[in-house]
C-alpha positions, 0 to 999 in steps of 0.5 A: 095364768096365776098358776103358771105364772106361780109355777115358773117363779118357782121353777126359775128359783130353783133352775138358777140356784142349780148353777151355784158352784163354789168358784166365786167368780162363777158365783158373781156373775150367776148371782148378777144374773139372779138378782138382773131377773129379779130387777126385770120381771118386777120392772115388767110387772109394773110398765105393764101396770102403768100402761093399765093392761088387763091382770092376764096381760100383766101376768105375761107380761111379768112371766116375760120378765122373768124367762128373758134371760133363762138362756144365760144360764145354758149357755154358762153351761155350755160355753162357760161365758155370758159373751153371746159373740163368744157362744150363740144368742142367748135369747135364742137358747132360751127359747129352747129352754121354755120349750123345754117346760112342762108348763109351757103347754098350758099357755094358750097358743097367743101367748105362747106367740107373744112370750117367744117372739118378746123374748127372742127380741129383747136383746135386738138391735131392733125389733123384727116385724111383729104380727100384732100389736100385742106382740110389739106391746111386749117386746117393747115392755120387756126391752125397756125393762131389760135395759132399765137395769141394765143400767144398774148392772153395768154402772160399777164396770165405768170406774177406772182409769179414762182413756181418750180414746175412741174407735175410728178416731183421726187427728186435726189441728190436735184435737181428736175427731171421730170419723163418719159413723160411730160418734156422729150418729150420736150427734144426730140421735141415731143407735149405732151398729153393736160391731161397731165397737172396738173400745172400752168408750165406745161401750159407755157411749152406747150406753147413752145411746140406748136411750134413743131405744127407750119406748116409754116415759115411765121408763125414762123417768125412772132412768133420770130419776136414778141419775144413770145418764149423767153419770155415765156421761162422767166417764167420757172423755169431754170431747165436743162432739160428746158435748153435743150429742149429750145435749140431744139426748138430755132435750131427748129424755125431758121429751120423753119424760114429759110424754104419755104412755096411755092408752096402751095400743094393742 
């Protein structure tokens, strides 16, 4: 496993440099990209060591990491944007990708199970039905990896002007409330449906959302040691319901925090 691990860094290495162009544009977000899978495949590599798997499920583990995202940069290539709802599942092309690789063959047949079936999960709004324990052990390794710098990545796109505005929203008495469904499944504690999404709020609320989709607490510690949650609550406009939903969540994460993550179950 060493050796193929080594030959897809390298490959990987030279496969998103081959994208460079001279548009700067272009070259910010495949450099956000690079920088994203460099963040998660270390990010894998050390759940997996936490959780104390043995050294090949660790390595797979860090290969997952590393190919998670490799359809991100087909699909640049084929449809000019990072947008899935504009082009197909990049989880989905990068399974066509890895296929694509003459190493992918020297993978014994379970871990070739374990790599597609967490990649094409990782970007989900659950996770299908998995045929072992093993196979979700990944997917919720390289989920929580993901969205740990996610985190990170998205965090300079909250600055600007804030809007008090949310989707679905209807008035009362003048203040603003916000019907069945999108605010109050964060009251409850609950994800929310990605399309349901129409405004610029609506995304950094869902942001405080995926913590409820947070598996393990060494993943939540790191999250609230970076501060992530708070400050994405900043730049919310400071409505009741948004009060009180953050309250859930911030008892949530200290739960979390102060949770086990041994043995792993697999």
């Amino acid at each position: 496993m060493e050796k193929i691990v080594k030959k897809a860094h390298k490959w990987m290495d030279e496969y998103m440099k081959s994208f460079y162009e001279a548009d700067e544009d272009v070259m910010l977000g495949i450099k956000t990209k690079e920088m994203h899978t460099g963040y998660v495949t270390a990010y894998a590599r050390q759940l997996a060591e936490h959780l104390e798997l043995n050294r090949h499920d660790v390595l797979l583990a860090e290969l997952i990491g590393l190919f998670h995202d490799v359809g991100r940069f087909r699909q640049w290539k084929l449809y000019r944007t990072f947008s899935d709802a504009m082009s197909e599942d990049h989880a989905a092309l990068g399974l066509q990708v890895i296929k694509e690789l003459a190493f992918y063959d020297e993978l014994v047949a379970e871990d070739k199970e374990i790599l597609l079936f967490a990649i094409f999960n990782h970007n989900k709004k659950d996770i299908a039905t998995a045929p072992s324990k093993k196979h979700l052990l990944f997917a919720k390794i390289i989920r929580d990896a993901d969205k740990l710098d996610i985190f990170r990545v998205l965090e300079p796109y909250l600055t600007g002007k804030k809007i008090q505005t949310f989707s679905k929203i209807q008035f009362e008495d003048e203040k603003m409330l916000f019907a069945p469904g999108f605010i109050d499944r964060f009251v409850r504690g609950e994800q929310v449906d990605y399309n349901e999404i129409r405004t610029n709020n609506d995304r950094i609320l869902v942001r405080l959302m995926w913590a409820y989709d947070i598996n393990f607490a060494w993943t939540m510690i790191r999250i609230r040691e970076k501060g992530y949650l708070p400050r994405v609550m900043e730049h919310l406009p400071q409505l009741e319901k948004v009060k009180l939903g953050y309250e859930r969540l911030s008892r949530y994460v200290d739960e979390k925090c102060n949770s086990s993550d041994l043995p792993a179950d697999y």
